[in-house]
C-alpha positions in Angstrom: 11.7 -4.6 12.2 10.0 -2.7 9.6 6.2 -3.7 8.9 4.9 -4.2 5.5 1.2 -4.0 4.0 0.9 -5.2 0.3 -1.9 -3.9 -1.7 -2.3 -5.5 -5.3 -5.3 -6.9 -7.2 -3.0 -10.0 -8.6 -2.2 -13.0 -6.2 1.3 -13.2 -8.1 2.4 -9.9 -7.5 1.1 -10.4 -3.7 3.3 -13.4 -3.3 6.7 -12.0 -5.0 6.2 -9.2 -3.2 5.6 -11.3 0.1 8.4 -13.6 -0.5 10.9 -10.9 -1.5 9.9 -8.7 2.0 10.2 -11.7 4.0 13.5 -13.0 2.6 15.0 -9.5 4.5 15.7 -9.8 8.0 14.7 -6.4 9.1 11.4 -6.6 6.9 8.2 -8.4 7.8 4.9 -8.4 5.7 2.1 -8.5 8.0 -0.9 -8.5 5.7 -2.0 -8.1 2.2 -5.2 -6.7 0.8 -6.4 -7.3 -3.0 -8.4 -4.1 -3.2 -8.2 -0.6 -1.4 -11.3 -0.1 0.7 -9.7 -4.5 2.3 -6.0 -2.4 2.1 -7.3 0.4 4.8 -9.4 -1.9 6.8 -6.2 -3.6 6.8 -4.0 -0.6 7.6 -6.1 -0.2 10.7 -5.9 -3.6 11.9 -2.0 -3.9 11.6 -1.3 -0.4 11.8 1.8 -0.8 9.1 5.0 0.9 9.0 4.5 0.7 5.1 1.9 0.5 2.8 3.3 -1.1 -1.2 0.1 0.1 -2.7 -0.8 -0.7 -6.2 -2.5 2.1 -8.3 -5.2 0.6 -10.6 -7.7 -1.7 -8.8 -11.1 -2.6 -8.9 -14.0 -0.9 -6.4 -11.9 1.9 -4.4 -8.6 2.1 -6.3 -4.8 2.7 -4.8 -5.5 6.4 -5.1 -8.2 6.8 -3.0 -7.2 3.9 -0.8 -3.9 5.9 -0.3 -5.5 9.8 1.0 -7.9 7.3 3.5 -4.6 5.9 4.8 -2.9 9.0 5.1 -5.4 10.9 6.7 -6.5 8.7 9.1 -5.3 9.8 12.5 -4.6 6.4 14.0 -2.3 6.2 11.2 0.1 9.0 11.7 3.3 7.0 11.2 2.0 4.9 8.3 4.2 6.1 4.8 2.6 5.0 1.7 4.6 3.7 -1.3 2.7 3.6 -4.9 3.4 1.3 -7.3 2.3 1.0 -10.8 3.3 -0.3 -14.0 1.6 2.4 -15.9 3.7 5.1 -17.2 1.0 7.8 -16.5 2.3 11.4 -14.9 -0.9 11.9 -13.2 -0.8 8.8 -11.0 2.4 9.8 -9.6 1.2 13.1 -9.3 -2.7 12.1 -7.6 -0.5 9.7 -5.3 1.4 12.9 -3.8 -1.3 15.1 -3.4 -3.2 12.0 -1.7 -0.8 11.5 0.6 2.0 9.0 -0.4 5.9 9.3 0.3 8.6 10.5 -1.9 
């Protein structure tokens, strides 16, 4: 079973996300956080396989929220997966360097 975290400021992308990962059998989501500094409180608590972490949020955005995931040594098997709706180069690019998977 593969552990989900889903990180995203809007309650409707939460939920589609939620009930897409839970229609899978060999997916589970076991949290959600609407802004990054609540996404790696919750990364600790759950300790995730995966993080779907949305870019732009309010207070400590995907970004950051993503290298404090990554780095975090009681995380070590935790991948990262950015998403965003924004067709910016540099988000993709500050979401590698932070930490986040291919």
């Amino acid at each position: 079973m593969i552990t989900v975290l889903i990180v995203d400021d809007q309650d409707l992308v939460r939920i589609g996300l939620r009930t897409l990962i839970d229609s899978e059998d060999d997916l589970t989501c076991v949290g959600e956080a609407a802004d990054g500094l609540a996404a790696v409180a919750a990364a600790r608590e759950h300790r995730p396989d995966v993080v779907l972490m949305d870019v732009r949020m309010a207070g400590v955005d995907g970004l950051e929220a993503t290298r404090r995931i990554t780095a975090a040594p009681e995380l070590p098997d935790t991948k990262v997966i950015v998403l965003t709706t924004f067709e910016i180069d540099e988000y993709v690019f500050a979401a590698l360097r932070g930490g986040a998977s291919c």
